[in-house]
C-alpha positions in Angstrom: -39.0 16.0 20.5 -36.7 14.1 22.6 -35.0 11.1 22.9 -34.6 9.3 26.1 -31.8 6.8 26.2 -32.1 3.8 28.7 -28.2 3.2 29.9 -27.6 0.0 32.1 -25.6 0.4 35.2 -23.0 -1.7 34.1 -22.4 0.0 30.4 -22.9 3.2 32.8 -19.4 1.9 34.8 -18.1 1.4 30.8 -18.4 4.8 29.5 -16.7 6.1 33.2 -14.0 4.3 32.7 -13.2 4.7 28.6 -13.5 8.5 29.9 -10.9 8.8 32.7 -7.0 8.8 30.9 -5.3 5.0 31.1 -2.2 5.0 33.7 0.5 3.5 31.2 2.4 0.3 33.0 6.0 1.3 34.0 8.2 -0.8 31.5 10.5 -3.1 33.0 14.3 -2.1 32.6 15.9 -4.7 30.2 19.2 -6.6 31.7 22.2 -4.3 30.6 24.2 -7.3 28.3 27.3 -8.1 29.7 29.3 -6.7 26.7 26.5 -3.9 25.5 26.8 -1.3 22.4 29.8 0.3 22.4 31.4 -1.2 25.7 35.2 -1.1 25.4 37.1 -3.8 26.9 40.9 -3.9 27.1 42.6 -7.2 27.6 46.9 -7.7 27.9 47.6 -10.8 25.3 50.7 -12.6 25.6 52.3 -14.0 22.9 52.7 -18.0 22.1 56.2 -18.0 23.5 55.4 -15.8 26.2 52.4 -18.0 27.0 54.7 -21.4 27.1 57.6 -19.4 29.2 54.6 -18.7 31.7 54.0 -22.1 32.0 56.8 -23.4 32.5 58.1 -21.3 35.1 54.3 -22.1 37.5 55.4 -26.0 36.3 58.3 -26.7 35.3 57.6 -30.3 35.9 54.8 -31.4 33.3 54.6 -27.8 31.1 55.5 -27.0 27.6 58.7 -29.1 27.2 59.5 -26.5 24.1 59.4 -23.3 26.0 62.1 -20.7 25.6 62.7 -17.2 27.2 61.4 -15.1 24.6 63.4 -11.9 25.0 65.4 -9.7 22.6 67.7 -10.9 20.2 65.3 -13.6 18.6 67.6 -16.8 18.0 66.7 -20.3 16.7 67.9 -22.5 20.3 67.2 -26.3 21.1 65.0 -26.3 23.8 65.7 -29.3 26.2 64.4 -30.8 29.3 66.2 -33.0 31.6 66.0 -34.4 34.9 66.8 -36.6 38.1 64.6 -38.3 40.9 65.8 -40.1 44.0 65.1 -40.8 47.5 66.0 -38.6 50.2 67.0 -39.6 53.6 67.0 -37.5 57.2 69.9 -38.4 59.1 70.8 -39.1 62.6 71.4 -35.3 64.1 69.2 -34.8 67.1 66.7 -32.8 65.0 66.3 -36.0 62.2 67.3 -33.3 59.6 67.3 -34.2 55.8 68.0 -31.6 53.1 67.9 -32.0 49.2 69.0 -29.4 46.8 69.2 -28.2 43.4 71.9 -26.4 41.0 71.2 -26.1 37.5 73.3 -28.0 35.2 72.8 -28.3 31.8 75.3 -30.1 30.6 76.5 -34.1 30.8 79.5 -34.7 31.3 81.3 -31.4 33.2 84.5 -32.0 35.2 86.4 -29.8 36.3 90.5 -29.6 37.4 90.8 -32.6 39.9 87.9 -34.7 38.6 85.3 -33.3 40.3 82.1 -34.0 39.1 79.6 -30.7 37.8 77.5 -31.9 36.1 75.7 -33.3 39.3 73.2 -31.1 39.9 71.2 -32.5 43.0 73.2 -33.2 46.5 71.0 -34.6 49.3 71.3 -36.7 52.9 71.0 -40.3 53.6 70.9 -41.8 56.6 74.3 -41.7 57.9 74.4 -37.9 57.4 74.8 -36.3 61.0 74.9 -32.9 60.1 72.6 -29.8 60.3 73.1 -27.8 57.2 73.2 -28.1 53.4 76.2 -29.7 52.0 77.8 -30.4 48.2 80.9 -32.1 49.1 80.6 -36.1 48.7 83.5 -36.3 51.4 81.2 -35.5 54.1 79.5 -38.9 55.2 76.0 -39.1 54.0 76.0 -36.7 51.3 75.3 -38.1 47.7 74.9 -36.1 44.1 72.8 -37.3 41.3 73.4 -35.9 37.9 70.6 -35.4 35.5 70.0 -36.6 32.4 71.0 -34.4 29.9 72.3 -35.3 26.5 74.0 -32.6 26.0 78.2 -32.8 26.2 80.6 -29.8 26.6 81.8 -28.3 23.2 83.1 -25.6 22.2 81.2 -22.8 21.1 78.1 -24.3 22.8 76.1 -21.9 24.8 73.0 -22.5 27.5 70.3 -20.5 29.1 67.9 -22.0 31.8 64.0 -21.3 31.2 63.2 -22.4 34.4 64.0 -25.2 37.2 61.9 -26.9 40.0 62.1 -29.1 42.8 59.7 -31.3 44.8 59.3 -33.8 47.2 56.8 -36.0 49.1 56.9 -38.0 52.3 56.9 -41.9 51.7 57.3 -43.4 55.0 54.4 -44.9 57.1 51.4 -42.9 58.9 52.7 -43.2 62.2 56.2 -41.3 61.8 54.8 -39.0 59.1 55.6 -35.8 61.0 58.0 -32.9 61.2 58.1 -29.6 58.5 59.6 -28.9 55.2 61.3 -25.3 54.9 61.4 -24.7 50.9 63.5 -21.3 49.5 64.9 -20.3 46.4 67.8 -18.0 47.7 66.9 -14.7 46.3 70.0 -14.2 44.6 70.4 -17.4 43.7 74.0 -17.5 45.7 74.5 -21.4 46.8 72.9 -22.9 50.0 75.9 -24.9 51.1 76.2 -24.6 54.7 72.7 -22.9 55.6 70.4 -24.5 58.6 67.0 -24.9 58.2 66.7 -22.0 60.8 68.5 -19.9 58.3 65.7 -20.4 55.7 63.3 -19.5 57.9 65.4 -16.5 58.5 64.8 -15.6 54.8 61.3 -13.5 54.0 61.0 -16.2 51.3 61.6 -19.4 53.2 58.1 -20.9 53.7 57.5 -23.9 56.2 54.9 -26.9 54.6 53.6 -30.4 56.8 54.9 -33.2 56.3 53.0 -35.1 53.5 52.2 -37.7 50.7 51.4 -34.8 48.1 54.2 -33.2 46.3 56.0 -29.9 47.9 57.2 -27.8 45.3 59.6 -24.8 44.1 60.4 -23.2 41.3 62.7 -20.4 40.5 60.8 -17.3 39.5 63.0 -16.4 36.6 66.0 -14.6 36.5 67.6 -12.7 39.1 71.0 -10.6 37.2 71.3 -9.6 33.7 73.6 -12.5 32.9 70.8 -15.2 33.1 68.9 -13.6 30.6 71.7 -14.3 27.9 73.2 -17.5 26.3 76.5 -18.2 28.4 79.4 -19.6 27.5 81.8 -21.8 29.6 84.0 -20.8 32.1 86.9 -22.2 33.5 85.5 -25.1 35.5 83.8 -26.3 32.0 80.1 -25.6 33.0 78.1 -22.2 32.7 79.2 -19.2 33.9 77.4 -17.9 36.9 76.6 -21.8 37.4 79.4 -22.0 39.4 81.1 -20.7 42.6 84.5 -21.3 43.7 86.9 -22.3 41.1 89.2 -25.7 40.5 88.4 -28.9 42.8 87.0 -25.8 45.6 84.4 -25.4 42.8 80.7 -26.3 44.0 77.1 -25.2 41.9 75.7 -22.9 43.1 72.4 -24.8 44.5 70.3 -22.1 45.1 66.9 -24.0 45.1 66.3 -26.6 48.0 64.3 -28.1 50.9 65.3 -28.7 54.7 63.3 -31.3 56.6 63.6 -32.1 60.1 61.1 -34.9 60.4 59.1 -36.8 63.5 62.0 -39.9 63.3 65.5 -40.5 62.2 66.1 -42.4 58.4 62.6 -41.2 56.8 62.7 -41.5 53.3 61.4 -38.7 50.7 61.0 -39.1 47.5 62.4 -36.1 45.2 62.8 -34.7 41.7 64.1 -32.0 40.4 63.3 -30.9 36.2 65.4 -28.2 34.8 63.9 -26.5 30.8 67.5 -25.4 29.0 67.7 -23.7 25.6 71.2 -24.3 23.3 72.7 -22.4 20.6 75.7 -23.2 18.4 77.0 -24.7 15.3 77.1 -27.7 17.6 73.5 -28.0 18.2 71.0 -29.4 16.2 67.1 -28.8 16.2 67.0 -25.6 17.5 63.2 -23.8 16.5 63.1 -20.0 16.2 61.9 -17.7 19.9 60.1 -14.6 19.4 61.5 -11.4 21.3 58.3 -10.3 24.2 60.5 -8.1 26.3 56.7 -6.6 27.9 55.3 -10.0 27.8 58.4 -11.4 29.9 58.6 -9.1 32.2 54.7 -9.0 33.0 54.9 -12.6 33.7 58.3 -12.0 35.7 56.4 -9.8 37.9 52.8 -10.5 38.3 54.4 -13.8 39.5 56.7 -11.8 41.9 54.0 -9.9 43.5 52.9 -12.5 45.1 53.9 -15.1 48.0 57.0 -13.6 48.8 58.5 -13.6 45.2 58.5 -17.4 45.5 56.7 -20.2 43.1 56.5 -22.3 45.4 53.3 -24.7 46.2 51.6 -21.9 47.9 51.9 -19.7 44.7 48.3 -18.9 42.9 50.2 -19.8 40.1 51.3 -23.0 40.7 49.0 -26.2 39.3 48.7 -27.6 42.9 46.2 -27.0 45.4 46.8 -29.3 48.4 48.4 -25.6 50.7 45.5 -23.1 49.6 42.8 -24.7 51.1 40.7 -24.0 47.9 41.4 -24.4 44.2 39.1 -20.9 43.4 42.8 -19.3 42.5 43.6 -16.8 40.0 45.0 -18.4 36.6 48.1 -17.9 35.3 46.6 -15.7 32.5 44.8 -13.5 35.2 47.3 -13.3 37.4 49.6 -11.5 34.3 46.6 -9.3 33.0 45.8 -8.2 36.6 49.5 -7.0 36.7 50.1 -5.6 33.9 46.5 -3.8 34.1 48.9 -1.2 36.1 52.3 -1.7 35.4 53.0 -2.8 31.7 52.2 -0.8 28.3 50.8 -3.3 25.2 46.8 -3.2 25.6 45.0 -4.5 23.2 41.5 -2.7 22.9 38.6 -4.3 21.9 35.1 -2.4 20.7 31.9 -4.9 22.1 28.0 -4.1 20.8 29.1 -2.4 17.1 27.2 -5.2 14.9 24.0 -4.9 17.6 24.1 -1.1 17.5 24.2 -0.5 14.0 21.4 -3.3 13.9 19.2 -1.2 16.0 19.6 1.3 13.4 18.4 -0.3 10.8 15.5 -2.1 12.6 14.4 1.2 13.0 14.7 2.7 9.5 11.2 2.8 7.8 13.3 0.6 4.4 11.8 -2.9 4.7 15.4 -4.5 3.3 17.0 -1.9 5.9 15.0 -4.1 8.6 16.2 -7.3 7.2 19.6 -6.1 7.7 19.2 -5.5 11.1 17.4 -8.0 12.1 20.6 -10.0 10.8 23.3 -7.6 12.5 21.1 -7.4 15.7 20.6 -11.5 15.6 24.7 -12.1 14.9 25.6 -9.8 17.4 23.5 -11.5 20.0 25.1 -14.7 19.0 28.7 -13.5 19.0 28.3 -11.8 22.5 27.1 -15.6 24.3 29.9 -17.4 22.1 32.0 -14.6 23.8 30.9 -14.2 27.4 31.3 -18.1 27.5 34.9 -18.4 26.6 36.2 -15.2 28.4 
């Protein structure tokens, strides 16, 4: 006897397709997390000290007023910052030339044989100055020195080392005779610029030509240049700091090695200047001096990533530097970049960190068949994932 089964067409098209083998979906691939399991990641980290010297060198105008030059021996200095601000004037000389420049001076009351003053440590042109070239001397008509302010005195056993010293200045006349170029330069070997034309600055790889303008024109000196500036010095014979100095008795001058030549649209244009200068002090003289840590690697990572760029000069075109009116955009590199990108090839002292542990060992468990073994990992995995976005936001 047999059965006959009546099958519909559409539970016909049913039993077809249960028959033929389902085509799995592909899986989409998950987003690879931007510190994943076991990703390595090494990172240069500079020290406190190191971190405030960095600064202060870029801007040594409004950064750490406390920084130091943290390099071996460690010491307990005073760290001081002085300066002086004025109003520069170009002068009558067919090219309306102006000049201001800086020589380190940390001290307040330096004379030398013959009375003249050392502890001036800015010269610069008014309007009767007819010259062409940087001068010191106050003999010379329109030349004037400021002296910064520095409390400081000359005593014995005193000793000072400069952290870093900058200088900047900005056009304050009127619209229509705003005009002209600025040519800044630290000389490279921080030998004096007495005497030196603005074409001879230009002559200099270093010497960089800026518009004139109402924003601030800056340099800075890039940190030390002979093995003497990274020590304490004592005095020398002309009562300020050795290598300060050039020349010796009333022929002694500062060496003012940092400055700015303007030639300008129109005679007797005024700019305003000022120049900031970071000492440290150590003696049985000085009082509240705080402890520096010794970064030999950290200082010289910041001495050179800051050197391999713009000509060796910190100057307002420097990535470095906190102004952004010359770079046409403010997408720079940071100070901190700028040091780990250098010392990414050129400097031992990695720190290695190991991303995606707590998230791979939570996988782990989420797997295993224990049910408190999935609790676990559920908690590692869900840490992890919190630790990694607290992470990738602040790095």
């Amino acid at each position: 006897m047999s059965i006959t089964m009546l099958v519909t067409a559409k539970q016909a098209k049913q039993m077809r397709q249960s028959a033929k083998p389902r085509k799995q979906k592909p899986q989409k691939k998950q987003p690879k997390p931007k510190n994943g399991p076991g990703q390595i990641k090494n990172r240069f980290h500079l020290g406190m000290c190191t971190s405030k010297f960095a600064a202060s060198l870029a801007d040594p105008f409004e950064g750490p007023p406390d920084a130091c030059m943290p390099v071996t021996p460690s010491v307990q200095s005073r760290k001081v910052r002085m300066w002086t601000k004025g109003t520069m004037t170009t002068g009558t000389a067919a090219s309306n030339f102006g000049f201001v420049f800086l020589g380190p001076c940390p001290y307040g009351n330096g004379t030398v044989p013959g009375g003249a003053n050392m502890s001036a440590s800015v010269a610069y042109s008014i309007g009767t100055y007819a010259g062409t070239t940087f001068q010191y001397n106050t003999g010379t008509t329109g030349v004037t020195q400021l002296a910064n302010n520095s409390d400081v005195n000359v005593a014995a056993g005193i000793q000072a080392r400069l952290v870093s010293a900058g200088l900047r200045i900005r056009y304050k006349g009127t619209e229509l005779n705003r005009g002209g170029r600025i040519v800044a330069l630290e000389e490279p070997d921080h030998a004096g610029l007495a005497g030196q034309s603005l074409s001879q600055l230009l002559a200099y790889q270093n010497g960089h030509e800026f518009p004139v303008t109402e924003n601030w024109v800056s340099i800075s000196t890039s940190g030390p240049v002979t093995p003497g500036e990274y020590d304490f010095l004592p005095l020398n014979s002309n009562n300020t700091v050795t290598g300060t100095t050039s020349g010796t008795g009333v022929s002694a001058q500062p060496n003012m090695y940092l400055g700015f030549a303007v030639e300008a649209a129109a005679a007797g244009q005024n700019f305003d200047f000022e120049a900031y200068e970071n000492w440290e002090f150590i003696g049985s003289a000085i009082r509240g001096k705080s402890y520096n840590e010794a970064d030999d690697g950290g200082v010289s990572a910041v001495i050179g990533a800051y050197r391999s760029h713009n000509d060796a000069q910190l100057d307002s075109r420097h990535p470095a530097v906190p102004q952004i009116a010359f770079r046409g955009n403010d997408k720079m590199p940071s100070q901190p970049a700028l040091v780990e990108q250098y010392a990414a090839h050129n400097t031992s002292g990695w720190v290695t960190e190991v991303q995606g542990v707590a998230e791979t060992v939570g996988g782990a468990l989420l797997a295993a068949p224990n049910p408190y073994a999935k609790a676990a990992g559920a908690v590692l995995s869900l840490g992890s994932k919190i630790g990694g976005a607290i992470y990738n936001a602040f790095h």
